[in-house]
C-alpha positions as CSV (number, residue, x, y, z in Angstrom):
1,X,64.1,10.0,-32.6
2,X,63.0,11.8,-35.8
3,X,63.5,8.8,-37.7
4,X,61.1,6.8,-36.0
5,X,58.4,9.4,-36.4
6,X,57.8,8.9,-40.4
7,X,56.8,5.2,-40.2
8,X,54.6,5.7,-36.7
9,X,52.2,8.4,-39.2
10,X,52.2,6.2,-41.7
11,X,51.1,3.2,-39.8
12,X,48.2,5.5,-38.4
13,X,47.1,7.0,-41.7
14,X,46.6,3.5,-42.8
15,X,44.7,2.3,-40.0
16,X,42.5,5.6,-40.5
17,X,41.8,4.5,-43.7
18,X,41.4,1.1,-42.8
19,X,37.8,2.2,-41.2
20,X,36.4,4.4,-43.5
21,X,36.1,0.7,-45.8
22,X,32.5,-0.4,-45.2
23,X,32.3,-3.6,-44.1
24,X,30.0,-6.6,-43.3
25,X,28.1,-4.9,-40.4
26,X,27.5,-1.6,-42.4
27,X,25.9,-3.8,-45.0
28,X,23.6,-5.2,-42.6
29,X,21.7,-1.8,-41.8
30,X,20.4,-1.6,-45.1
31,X,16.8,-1.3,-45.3
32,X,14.5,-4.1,-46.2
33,X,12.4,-3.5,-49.0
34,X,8.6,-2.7,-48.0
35,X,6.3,-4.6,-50.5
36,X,2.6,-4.9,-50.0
37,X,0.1,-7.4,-51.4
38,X,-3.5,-7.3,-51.9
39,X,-5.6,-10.3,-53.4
40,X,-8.7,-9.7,-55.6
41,X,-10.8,-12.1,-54.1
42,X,-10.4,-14.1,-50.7
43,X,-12.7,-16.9,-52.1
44,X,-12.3,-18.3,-55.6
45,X,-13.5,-21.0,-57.5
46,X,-11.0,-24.1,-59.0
47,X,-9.9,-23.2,-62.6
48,X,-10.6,-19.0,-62.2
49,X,-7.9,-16.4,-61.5
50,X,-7.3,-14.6,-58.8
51,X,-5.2,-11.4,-59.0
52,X,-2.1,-10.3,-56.8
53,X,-1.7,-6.3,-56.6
54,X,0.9,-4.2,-54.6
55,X,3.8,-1.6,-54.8
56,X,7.3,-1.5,-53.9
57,X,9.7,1.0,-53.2
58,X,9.8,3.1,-56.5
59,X,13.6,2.4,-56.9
60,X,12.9,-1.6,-57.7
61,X,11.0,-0.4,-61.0
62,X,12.5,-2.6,-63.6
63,X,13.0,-5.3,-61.3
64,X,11.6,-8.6,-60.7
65,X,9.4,-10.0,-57.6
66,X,8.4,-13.4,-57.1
67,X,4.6,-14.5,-56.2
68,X,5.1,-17.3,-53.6
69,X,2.6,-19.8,-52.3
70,X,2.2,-22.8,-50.1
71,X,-0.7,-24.8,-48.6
72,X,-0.4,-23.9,-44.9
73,X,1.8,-23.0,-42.5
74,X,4.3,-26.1,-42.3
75,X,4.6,-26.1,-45.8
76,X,7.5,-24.6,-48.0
77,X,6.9,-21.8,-50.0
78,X,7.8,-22.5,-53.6
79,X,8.3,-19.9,-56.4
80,X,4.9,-19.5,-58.6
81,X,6.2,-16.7,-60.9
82,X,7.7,-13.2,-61.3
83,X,6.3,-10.3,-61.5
84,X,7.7,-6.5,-63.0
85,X,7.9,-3.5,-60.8
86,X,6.9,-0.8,-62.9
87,X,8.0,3.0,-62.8
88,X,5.7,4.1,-59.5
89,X,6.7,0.8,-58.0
90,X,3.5,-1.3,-58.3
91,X,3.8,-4.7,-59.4
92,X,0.4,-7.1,-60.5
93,X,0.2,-10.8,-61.0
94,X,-2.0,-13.7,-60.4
95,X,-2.5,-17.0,-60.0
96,X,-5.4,-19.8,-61.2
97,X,-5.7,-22.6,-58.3
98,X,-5.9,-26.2,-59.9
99,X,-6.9,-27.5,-56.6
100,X,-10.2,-26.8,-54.2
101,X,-7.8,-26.4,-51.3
102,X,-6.9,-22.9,-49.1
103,X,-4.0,-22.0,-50.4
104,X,-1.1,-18.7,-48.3
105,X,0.2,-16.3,-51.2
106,X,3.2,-13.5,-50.8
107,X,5.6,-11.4,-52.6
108,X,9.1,-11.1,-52.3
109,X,11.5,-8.9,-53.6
110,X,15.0,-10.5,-53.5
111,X,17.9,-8.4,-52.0
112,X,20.4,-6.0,-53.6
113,X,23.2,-3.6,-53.0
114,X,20.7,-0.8,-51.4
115,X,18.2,-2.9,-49.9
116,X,18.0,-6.4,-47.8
117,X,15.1,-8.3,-49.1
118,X,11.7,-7.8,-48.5
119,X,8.5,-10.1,-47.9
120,X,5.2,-9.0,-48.1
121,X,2.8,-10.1,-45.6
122,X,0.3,-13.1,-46.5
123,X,-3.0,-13.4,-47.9
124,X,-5.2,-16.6,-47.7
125,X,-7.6,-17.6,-50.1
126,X,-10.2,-19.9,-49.9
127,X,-10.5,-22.4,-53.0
128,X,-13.8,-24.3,-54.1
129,X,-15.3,-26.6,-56.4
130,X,-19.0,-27.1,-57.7
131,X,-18.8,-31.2,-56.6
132,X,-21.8,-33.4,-57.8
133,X,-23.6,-34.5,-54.6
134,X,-23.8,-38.2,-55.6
135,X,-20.3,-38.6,-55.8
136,X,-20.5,-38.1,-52.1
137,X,-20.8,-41.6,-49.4
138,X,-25.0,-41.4,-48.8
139,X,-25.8,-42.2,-45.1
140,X,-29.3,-43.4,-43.6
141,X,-30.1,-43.7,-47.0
142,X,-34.6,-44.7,-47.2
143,X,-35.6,-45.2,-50.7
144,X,-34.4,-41.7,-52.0
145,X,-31.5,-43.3,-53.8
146,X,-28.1,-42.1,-56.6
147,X,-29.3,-42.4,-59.9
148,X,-27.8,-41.6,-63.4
149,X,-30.6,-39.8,-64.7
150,X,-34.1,-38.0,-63.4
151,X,-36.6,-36.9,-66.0
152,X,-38.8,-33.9,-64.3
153,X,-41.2,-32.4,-66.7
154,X,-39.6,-34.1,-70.0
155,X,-36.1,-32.5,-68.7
156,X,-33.5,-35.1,-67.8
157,X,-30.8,-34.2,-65.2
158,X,-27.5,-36.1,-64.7
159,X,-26.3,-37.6,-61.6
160,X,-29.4,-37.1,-59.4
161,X,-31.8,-38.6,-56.8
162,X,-34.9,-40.1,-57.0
163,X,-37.7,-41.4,-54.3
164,X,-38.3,-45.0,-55.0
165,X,-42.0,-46.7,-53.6
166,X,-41.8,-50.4,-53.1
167,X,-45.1,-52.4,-52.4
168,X,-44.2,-54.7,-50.0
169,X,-45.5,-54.8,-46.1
170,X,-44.0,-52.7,-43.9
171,X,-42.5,-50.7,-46.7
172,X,-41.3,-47.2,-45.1
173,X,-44.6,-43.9,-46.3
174,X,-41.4,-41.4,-46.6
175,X,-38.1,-41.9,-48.4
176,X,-34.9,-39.7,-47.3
177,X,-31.2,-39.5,-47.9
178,X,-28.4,-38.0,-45.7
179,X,-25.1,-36.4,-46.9
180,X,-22.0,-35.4,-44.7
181,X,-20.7,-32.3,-45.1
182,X,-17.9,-31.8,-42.5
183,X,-18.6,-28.0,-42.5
184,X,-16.7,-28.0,-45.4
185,X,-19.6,-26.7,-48.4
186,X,-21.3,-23.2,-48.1
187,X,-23.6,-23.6,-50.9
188,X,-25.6,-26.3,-52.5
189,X,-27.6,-25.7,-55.8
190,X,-29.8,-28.0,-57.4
191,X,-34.2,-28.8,-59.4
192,X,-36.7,-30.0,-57.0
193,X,-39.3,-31.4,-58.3
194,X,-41.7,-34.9,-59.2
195,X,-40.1,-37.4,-61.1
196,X,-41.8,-38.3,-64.4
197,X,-41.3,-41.9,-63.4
198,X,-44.3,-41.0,-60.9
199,X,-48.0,-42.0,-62.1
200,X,-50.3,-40.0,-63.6
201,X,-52.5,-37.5,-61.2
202,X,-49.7,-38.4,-58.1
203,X,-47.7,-35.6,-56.1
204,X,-45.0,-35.6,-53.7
205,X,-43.8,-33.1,-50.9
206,X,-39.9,-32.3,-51.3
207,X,-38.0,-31.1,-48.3
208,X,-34.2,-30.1,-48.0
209,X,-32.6,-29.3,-44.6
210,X,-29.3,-28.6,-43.6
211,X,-28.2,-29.3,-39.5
212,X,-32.0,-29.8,-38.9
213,X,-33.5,-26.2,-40.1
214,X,-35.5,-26.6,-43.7
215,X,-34.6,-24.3,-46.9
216,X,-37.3,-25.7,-49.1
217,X,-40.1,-27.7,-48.5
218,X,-43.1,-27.9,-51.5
219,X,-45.6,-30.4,-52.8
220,X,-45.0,-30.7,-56.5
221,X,-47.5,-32.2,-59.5
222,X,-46.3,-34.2,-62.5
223,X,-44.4,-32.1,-64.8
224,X,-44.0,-29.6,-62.1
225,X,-40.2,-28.2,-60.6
226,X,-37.9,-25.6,-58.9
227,X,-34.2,-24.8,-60.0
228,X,-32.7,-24.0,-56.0
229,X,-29.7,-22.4,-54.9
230,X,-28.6,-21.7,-50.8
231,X,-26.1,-20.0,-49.3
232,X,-26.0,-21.4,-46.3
233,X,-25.3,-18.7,-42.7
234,X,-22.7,-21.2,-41.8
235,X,-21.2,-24.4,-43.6
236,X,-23.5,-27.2,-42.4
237,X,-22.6,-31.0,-41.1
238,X,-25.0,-32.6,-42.5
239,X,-28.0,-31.8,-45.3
240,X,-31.2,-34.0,-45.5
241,X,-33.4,-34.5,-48.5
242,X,-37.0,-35.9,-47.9
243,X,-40.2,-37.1,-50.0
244,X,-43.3,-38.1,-48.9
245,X,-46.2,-39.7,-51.8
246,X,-49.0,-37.3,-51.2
247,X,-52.1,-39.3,-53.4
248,X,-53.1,-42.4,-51.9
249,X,-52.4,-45.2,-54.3
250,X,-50.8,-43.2,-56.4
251,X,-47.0,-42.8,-56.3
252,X,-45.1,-39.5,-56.5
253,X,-41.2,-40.0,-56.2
254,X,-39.9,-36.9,-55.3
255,X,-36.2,-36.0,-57.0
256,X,-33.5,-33.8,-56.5
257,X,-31.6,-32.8,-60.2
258,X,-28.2,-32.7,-60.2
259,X,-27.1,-31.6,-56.7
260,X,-23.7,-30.2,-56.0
261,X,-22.4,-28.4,-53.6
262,X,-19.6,-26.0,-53.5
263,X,-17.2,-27.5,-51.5
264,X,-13.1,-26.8,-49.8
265,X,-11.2,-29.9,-49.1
């Protein structure tokens, strides 16, 4: 009987020290890592950077994280670049959209022996782009048409829009043009003013609306005009540009130089 006792210890021993070995579902309960992320700006422009700030635990310092971004939810994320953890455990990076498109950003900081890996939560920022307004499809277009070039007090103005008075019966007294906006543009920027094409002593009334309610609306004399900028309370639909010849027999052709508007796809 003492015989058998020896081997029947040993067996236990070993299976005691069978379970002090850590195993898969130890490994499991590590912690995640807990990385913020905050983003300079929440609305940029195409072609400027916008800055990536947040910490880590301090014990990542001299690691690596990895900006992340995609285009919306059922999109992929994909890698942008890596950032260093520094000694207090704050990273920084950035990124410079390419594209006048929203764009979802995070941070991740890949797993290791201590810590399961961590995501940050995400930040969205809105991209824009100054987009001239005659590149745009016109609609209910009057006379008030795209042109190449407006001169307005011996200034000339790429891609603009000009009034144009025909003398022929039953030829409209007020020219106007329509653009669609899709609620997509918050701002619009832009010169007023009276064509120098217009004759001598002749003067036109200007008006700009956007869904109906009018942000500018003046009379202007030759050589006279207005450099405009809007933000608008909400995107608009639709903006309207009107111009009405104000001397009889005299023609004023109002313009509009160089429109954009700051637009999102």
């Amino acid at each position: 009987m003492r015989a058998l006792t020896c081997p029947v210890a040993v067996v236990i021993a070993l299976a005691g020290a069978a379970v002090a070995v850590p195993g898969p579902a130890q490994a499991a309960h590590r912690p995640p890592w807990h990385v913020t992320i905050k983003a300079s700006k929440t609305e940029v422009t195409v072609g400027k950077k916008v800055l990536f700030v947040g910490h880590v635990n301090k014990s990542a310092a001299g690691k690596l994280v990895i900006l992340q971004e995609r285009a919306n939810v059922d999109a992929t994320w994909k890698n942008q670049r890596n950032a260093l953890v520094h000694r207090d455990g704050d990273y920084k990076t950035h990124d410079t959209p390419t594209l006048n498109k929203r764009r979802q950003y995070r941070v991740v900081m890949p797993a290791t022996k201590r810590h399961k890996r961590g995501v940050s939560e995400t930040v969205v920022v809105d991209v824009f782009k100054w987009t001239s307004l005659t590149t745009l499809p016109a609609v209910n277009e009057v006379d008030f048409d795209p042109v190449t070039s407006v001169s307005m007090n011996g200034v000339s103005y790429g891609s603009s829009l000009e009034a144009a008075i025909y003398p022929y019966p039953g030829a409209p007294a007020a020219q106007a043009v329509e653009y669609n906006l899709g609620h997509r543009c918050p701002k619009f920027r832009g010169t007023f003013g009276l064509s120098d094409d217009s004759e001598a002593g002749s003067a036109a009334t200007v008006t700009a609306s956007a869904d109906g309610t009018q942000w500018l609306s003046h009379t202007y004399g030759l050589g006279e005009s207005d450099a405009n900028q809007i933000t608008f309370p909400t995107p608009p639909l639709k903006i309207r540009f009107d111009s009405v010849s104000e001397v009889d027999g005299l023609d004023g052709l109002g313009a509009v130089g160089s429109p954009e508007v700051y637009c999102e796809q």
